[in-house]
C-alpha positions in Angstrom: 0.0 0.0 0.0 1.3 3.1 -1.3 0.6 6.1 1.3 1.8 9.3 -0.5 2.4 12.2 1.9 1.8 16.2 1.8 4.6 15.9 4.6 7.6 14.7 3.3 9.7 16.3 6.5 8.0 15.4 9.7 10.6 17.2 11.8 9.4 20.3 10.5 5.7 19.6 12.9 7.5 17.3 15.5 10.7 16.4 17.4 11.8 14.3 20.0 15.2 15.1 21.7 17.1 13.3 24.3 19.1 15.7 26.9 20.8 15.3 30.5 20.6 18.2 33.0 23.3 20.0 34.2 21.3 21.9 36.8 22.3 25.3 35.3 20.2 27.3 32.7 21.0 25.6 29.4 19.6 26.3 25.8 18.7 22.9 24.2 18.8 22.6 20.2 16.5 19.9 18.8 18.7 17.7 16.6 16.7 17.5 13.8 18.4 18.7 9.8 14.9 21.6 10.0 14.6 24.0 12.8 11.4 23.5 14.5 10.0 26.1 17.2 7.9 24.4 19.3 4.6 25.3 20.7 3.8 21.7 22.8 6.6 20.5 25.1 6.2 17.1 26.7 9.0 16.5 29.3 9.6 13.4 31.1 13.0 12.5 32.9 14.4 8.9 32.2 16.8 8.0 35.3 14.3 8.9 37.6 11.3 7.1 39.3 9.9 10.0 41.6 10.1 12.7 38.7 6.9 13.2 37.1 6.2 14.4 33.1 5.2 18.1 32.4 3.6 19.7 29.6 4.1 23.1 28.6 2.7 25.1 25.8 3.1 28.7 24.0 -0.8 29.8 24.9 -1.3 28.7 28.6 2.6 29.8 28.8 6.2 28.3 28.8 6.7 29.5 32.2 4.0 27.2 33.3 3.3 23.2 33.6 1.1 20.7 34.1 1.8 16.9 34.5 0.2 14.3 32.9 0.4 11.7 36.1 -1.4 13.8 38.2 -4.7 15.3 38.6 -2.9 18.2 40.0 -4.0 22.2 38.5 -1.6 24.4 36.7 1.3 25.3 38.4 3.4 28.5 37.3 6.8 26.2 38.6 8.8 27.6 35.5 10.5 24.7 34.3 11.0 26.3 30.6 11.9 29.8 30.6 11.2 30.2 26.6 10.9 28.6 23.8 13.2 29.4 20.5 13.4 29.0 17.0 15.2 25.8 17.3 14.6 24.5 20.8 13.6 25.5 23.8 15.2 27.6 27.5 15.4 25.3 30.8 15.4 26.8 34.0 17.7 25.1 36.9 14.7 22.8 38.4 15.3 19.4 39.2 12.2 18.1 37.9 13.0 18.4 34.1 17.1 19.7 34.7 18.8 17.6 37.4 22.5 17.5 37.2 22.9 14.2 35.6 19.9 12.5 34.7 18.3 11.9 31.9 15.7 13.3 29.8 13.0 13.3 27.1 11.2 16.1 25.3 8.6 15.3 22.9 8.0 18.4 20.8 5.0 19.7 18.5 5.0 22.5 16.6 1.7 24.4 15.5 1.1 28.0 14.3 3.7 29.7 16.5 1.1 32.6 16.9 -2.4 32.7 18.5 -6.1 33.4 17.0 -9.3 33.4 18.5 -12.0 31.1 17.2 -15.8 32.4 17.5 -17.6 29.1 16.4 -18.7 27.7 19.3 -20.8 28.9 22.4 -17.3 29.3 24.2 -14.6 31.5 22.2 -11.4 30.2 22.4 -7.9 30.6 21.7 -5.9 28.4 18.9 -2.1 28.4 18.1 -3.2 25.6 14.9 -1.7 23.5 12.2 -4.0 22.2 9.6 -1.1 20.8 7.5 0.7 18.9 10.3 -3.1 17.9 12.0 -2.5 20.0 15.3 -4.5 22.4 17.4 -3.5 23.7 20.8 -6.8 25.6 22.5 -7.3 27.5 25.5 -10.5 28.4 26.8 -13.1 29.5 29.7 -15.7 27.3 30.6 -19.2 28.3 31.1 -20.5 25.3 32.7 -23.0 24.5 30.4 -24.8 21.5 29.0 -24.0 21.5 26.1 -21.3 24.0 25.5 -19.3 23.9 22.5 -15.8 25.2 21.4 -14.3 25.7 18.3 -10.7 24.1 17.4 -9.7 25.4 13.5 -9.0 22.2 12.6 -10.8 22.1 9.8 -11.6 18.8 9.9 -12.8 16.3 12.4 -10.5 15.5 15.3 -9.3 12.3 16.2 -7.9 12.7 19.3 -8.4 15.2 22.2 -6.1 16.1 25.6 -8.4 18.0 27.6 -7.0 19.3 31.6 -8.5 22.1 33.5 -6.3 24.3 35.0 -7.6 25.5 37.6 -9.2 22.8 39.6 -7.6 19.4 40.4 -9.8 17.0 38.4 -8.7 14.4 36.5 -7.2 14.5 32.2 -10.2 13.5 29.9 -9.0 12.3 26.0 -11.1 11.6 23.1 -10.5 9.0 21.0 -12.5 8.8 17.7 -12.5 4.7 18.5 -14.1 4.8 21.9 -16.5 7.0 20.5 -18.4 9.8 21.5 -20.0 7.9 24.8 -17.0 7.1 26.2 -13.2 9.3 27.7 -10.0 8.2 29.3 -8.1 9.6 31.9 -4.5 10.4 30.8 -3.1 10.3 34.5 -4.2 6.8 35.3 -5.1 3.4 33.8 -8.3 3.2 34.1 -10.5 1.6 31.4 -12.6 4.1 29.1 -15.5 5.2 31.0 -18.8 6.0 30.5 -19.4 9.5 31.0 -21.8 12.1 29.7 -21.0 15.1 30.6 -17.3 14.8 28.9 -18.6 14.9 25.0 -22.4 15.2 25.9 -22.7 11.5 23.6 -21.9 14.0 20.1 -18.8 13.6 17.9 -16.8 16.4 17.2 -17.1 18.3 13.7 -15.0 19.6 11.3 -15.4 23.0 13.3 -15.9 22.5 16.9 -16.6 19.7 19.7 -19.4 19.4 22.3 -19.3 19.4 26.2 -21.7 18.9 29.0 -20.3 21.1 32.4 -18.1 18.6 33.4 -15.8 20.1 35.6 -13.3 18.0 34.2 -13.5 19.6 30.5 -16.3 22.8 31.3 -16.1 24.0 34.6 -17.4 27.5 35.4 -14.9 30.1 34.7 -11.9 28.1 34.6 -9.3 27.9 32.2 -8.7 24.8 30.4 -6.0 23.7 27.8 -6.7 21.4 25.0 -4.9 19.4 23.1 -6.7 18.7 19.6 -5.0 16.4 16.6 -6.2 14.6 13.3 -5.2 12.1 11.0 -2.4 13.2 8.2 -1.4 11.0 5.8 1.9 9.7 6.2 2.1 11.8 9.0 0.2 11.4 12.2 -2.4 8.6 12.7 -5.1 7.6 15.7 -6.8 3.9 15.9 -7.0 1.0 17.4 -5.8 -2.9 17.3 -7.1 -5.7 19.2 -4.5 -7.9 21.0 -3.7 -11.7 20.3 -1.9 -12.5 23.9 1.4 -13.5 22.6 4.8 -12.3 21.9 4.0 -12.4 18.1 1.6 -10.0 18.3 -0.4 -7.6 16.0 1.0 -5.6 13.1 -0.4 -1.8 12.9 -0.3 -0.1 9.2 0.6 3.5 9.9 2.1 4.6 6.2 4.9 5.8 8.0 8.0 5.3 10.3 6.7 6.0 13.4 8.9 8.6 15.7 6.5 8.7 18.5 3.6 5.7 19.3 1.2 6.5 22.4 -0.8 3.4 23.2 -4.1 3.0 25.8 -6.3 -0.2 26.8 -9.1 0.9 26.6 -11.8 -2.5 27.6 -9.8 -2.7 31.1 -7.3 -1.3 33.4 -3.7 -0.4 31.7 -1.0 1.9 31.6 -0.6 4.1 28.9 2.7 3.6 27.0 4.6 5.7 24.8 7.8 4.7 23.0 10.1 6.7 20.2 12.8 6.3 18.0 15.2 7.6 20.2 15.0 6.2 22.9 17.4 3.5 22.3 15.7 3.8 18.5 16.1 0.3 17.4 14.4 -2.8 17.7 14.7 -5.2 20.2 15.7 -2.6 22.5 13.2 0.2 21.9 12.7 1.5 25.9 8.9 3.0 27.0 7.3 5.2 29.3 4.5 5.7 31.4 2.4 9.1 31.1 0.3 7.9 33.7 3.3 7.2 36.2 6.5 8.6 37.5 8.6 5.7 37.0 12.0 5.5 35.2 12.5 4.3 32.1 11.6 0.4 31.2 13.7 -1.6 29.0 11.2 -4.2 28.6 11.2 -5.1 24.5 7.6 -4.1 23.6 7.4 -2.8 19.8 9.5 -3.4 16.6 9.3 0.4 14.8 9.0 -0.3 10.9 9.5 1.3 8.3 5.2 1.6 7.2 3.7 0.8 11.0 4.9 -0.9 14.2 4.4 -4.3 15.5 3.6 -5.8 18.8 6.2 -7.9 20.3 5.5 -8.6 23.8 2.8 -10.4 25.5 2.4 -7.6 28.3 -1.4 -6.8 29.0 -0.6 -3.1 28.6 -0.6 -3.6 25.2 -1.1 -6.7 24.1 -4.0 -8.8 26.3 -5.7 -11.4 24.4 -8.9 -9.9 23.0 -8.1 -6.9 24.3 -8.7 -3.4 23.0 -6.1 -0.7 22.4 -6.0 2.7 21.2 -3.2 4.4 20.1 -1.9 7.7 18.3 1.4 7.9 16.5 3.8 10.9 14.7 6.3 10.1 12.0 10.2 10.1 11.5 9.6 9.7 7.9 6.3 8.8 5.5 6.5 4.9 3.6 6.5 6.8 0.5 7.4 10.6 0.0 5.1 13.1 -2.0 7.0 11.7 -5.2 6.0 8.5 -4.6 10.0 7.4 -3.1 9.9 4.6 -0.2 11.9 4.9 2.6 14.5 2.4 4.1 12.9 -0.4 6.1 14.6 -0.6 9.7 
């Protein structure tokens, strides 16, 4: 299967860069051949099992975090001090620049400005990338039912990373394949549940998305931060496999060489995992994470990354339970075949 691209450099939308602290005030330089100014930072150290991940993003404001393990609110700890045209600041904190240890930064970069979009019953703020599928929105709830927001997507989301900032309530994310009944929490492993008042049972549009007054997602006068993203071709993709239980496990067609692969249980309780191509970046030896958790590191073989999808290669119920349901969302290092119609090299 042929999947021709509009984006034959991903590392002009996304980055992932390895780094180990030094406890000073460094400026780090993603490695990538483009520069890339990012406007999503997702930090997580490596070395460390107390040392949980924070996000940080150009609207809410680099100076400011919030961590995906926790149902904590915003907290103005100022663990990134700016963001540049090919990286991003640290400040001296231990939590993503302690002397020594290691670390991870997934970056995403949308519009590197801001616009206000009027469609729904909420106006909201957008820094968005139609061509790379990617739309970071701040807002005010109204505590509603229904409320609606609009996103500039232009086209239907697949995926949604909702937190309010303000109150400590839990994540809620919106997969297109649990459907418009159901969420997840990103800062545990629970099982999707069924809850109305996230997506008031409507799927999202091309334009906007629909809410009940969750405090979760529409609290009263409280900012929240979402985190919007749609399938590109050869690019980005979000779906589902079903696992077989063993350590041959189920092949996933992406139409590209994944970089990053974010993966959810979704029928019962599992961590969510995310693995890259940089951490170690081959197979047999790719290492994951666990947004959900603090832990370190594990080097426990899960996924072969190929060159058109991934495959499972691990028995472990996290992502791979027989008859069990996964979801999962995944970013490029390079499209199977380039806008010219040139493969690229298997792994």
């Amino acid at each position: 299967m042929a999947a021709y691209t509009g984006v034959d450099n991903p590392e002009l939308y996304f980055q992932t860069k390895l780094y180990t602290g030094d406890g000073s005030t460094p400026s780090i330089t993603l490695d990538g051949d483009e520069n890339m100014q990012p406007d999503l930072l997702w930090i997580k150290c490596r070395s460390d099992g107390s040392t949980s991940s924070s996000l940080q993003d150009a609207i809410t404001g680099v100076d400011k975090n919030i961590k995906s393990d926790s149902t904590a609110a915003q907290s103005d700890d100022d663990f990134v001090t700016a963001f540049g045209s090919d990286g991003f600041t640290l400040s001296n904190s231990n939590e993503v620049n302690q002397d020594t240890r290691t670390f991870v930064a997934w970056c995403w970069k949308a519009s590197n400005t801001t616009a206000s979009d009027t469609n729904g019953s909420i106006n909201s703020t957008v820094s968005v990338n139609t061509t790379a599928g990617i739309s970071i929105v701040s807002y005010t709830g109204a505590g509603q039912t229904p409320d609606t927001v609009g996103h500039s997507l232009g086209t239907i989301p697949k995926m949604m990373i909702i937190k309010n900032l303000v109150t400590a309530v839990n994540w809620s994310v919106y997969h297109e394949d649990i459907g418009n009944t159901h969420g997840l929490y990103l800062n545990d492993n629970d099982a999707k549940v069924d809850d109305v008042d996230l997506w008031y049972d409507t799927t999202p549009t091309s334009s906007l998305w629909t809410m009940s007054n969750s405090t979760k997602c529409n609290q009263g006068s409280r900012g929240h931060i979402a985190y919007c993203f749609t399938n590109v071709q050869g690019y980005s993709k979000f779906g589902t496999y079903t696992g077989n239980g063993n350590a041959d496990g189920p092949f996933t067609y992406l139409g590209f060489l994944p970089s990053l692969i974010i993966i959810k249980r979704t029928d019962s309780t599992g961590n969510w995992v995310i693995e890259d191509n940089k951490r170690l970046g081959y197979n047999q030896a790719n290492y994951h994470l666990y947004p959900n958790l603090a832990n370190a590191e594990s080097a426990n073989y899960y996924i072969d990354q190929l060159s058109h999808g991934f495959k499972v290669r691990a028995d472990s119920a996290d992502i791979n339970a027989s008859g069990g349901t996964y979801i999962y969302a995944a970013f490029a290092a390079a499209p199977f075949a380039n806008s010219k119609g040139v493969t690229n090299n298997a792994r």
